[in-house]
C-alpha positions as CSV (number, residue, x, y, z in Angstrom):
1,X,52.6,186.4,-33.7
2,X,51.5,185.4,-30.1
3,X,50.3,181.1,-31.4
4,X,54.1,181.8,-33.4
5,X,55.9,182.2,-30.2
6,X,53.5,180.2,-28.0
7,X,54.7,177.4,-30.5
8,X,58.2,177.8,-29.9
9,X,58.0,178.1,-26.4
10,X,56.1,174.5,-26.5
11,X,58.4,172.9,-28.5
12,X,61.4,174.2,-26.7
13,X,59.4,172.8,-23.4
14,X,59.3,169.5,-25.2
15,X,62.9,169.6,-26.2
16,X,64.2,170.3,-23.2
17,X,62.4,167.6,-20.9
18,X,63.2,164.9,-23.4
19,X,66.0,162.9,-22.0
20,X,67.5,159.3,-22.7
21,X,66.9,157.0,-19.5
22,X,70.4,156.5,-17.4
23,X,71.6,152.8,-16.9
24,X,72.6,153.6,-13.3
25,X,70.0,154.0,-10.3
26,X,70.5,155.8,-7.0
27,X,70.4,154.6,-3.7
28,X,69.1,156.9,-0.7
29,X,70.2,153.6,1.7
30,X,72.9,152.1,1.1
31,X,73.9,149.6,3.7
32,X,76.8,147.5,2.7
33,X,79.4,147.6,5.5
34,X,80.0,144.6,7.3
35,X,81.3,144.3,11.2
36,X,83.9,141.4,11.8
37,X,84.8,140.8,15.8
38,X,88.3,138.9,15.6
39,X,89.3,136.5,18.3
40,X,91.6,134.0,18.9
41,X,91.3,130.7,20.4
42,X,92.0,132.0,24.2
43,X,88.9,134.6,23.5
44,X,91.1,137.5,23.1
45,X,90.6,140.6,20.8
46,X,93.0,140.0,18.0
47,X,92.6,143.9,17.1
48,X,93.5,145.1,20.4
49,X,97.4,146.9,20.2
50,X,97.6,145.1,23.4
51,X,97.5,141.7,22.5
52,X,100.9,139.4,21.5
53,X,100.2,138.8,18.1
54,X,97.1,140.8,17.2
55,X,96.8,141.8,13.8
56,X,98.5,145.3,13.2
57,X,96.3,147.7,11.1
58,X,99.0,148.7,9.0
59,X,99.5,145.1,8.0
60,X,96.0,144.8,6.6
61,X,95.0,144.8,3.1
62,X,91.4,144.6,1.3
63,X,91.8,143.3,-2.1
64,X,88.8,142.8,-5.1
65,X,89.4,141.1,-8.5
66,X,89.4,143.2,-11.2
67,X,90.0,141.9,-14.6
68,X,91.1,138.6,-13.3
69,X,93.9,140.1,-10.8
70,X,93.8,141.0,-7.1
71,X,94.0,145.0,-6.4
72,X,94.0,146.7,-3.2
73,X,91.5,148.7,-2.3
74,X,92.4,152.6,-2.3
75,X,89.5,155.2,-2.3
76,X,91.0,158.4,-1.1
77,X,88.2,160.1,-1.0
78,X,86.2,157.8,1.7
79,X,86.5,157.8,5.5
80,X,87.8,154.4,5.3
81,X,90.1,154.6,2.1
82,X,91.5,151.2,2.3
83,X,88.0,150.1,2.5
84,X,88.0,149.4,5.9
85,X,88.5,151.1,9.8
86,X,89.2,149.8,12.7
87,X,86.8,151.2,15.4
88,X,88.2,150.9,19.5
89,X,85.7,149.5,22.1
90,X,82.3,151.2,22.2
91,X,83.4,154.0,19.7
92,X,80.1,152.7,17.8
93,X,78.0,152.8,20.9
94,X,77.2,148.6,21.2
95,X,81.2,147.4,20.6
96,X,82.3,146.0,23.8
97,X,85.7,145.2,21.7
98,X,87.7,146.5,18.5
99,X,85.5,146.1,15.4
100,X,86.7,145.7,11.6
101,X,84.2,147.0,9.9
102,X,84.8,146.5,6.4
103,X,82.9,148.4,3.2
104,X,81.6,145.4,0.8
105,X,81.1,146.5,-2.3
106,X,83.9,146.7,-4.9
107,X,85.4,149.4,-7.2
108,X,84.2,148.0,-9.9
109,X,80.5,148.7,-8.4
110,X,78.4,150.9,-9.7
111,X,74.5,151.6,-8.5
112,X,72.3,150.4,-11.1
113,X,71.6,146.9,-12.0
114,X,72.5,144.2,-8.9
115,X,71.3,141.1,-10.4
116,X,74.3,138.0,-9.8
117,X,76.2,140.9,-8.1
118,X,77.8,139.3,-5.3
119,X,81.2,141.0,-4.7
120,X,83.9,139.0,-2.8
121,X,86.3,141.0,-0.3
122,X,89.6,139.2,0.2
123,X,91.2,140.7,3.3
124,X,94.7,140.1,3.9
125,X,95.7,140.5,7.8
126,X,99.1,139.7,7.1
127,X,102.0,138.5,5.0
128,X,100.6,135.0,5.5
129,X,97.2,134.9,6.2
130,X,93.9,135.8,4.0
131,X,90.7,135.2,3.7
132,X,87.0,136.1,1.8
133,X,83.6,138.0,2.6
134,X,81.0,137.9,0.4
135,X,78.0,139.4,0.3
136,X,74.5,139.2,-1.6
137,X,72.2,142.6,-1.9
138,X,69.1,143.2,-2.6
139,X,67.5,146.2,-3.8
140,X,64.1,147.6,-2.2
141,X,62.9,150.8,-3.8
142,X,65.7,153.2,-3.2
143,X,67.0,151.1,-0.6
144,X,70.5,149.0,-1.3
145,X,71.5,146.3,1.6
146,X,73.4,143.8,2.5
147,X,70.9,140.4,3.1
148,X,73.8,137.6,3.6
149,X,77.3,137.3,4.5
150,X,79.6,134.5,4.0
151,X,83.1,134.0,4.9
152,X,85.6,131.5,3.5
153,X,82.4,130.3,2.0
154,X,80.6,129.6,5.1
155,X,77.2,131.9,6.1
156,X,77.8,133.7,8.8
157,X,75.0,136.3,8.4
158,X,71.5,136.3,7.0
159,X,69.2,139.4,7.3
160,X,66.4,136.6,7.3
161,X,67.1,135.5,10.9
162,X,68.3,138.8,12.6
163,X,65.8,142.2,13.3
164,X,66.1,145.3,11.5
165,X,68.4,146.8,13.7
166,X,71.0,144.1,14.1
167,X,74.3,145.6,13.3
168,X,75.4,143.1,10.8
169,X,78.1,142.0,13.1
170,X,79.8,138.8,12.5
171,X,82.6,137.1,15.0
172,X,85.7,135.0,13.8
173,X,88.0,133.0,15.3
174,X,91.2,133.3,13.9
């Protein structure tokens, strides 16, 4: 009676810690954000309220392709739901002016699998004016970051020629 229910018990061990293997992988890093300093031509903060003509946080959009068509961004359920925030001078500690700092990945990202994923942001600042960030990853162990950065097709940032705490911070002159 005892090998009887010792049997069971092993193959109900067996049973149980048989499992099919998951498509998806999880991250304990993820780094994906990407900091954009805006300035115009003069050298002036185009985020700040205080500046004639800055761009107006309201105004802005983040938009992915999904299924061929451009979507806004909505994620109510992340700090920055429109998949971006606007942070005010030195609210991150090293800012010395307003920072975009914009989440790269797209909805239609999922952790797993990263090779070719190189997701393309188009961020809208207005009625008129829009452009792209793109990024590449690359996976280390549990670790997900960002290693380059292009905008309007153009590298502006490469994890190759920065140190390991460089705050992925890019300037534009719009």
């Amino acid at each position: 009676m005892n090998r009887l229910k010792m049997f069971f018990i092993v193959i109900l061990l067996a049973v149980i810690s048989c499992s099919e293997e998951e498509d998806t992988k999880s991250y304990s890093v993820i780094s994906t954000t990407v900091k954009i300093a805006i300035v115009n031509d003069q050298g002036e903060d185009m985020l700040d309220p205080q500046i004639q003509n800055h761009f107006d946080e309201n105004d802005i959009k983040v938009l992915h392709k999904i299924n061929g068509e451009l979507e806004v961004f909505s994620e109510g359920l992340l700090d920055a739901s429109r998949g971006f925030k606007i942070y005010k001078p030195y609210e991150l500690g090293f800012n010395e002016q307003y920072l975009f700092c914009l989440l790269a990945t797209d909805p239609s990202y999922k952790t797993g699998y990263l090779d070719d994923y190189m997701p393309i942001a188009y961020i809208q600042w207005n009625e008129t004016d829009m452009d792209t960030l793109q990024c590449q990853y690359q996976e280390t162990g549990a670790i997900l970051r960002t290693v380059t950065v292009w905008f309007n097709g153009i590298e502006k940032w490469n994890y190759e020629n920065t140190y390991n705490n460089d705050p992925r911070l890019i300037e534009i002159v719009k």
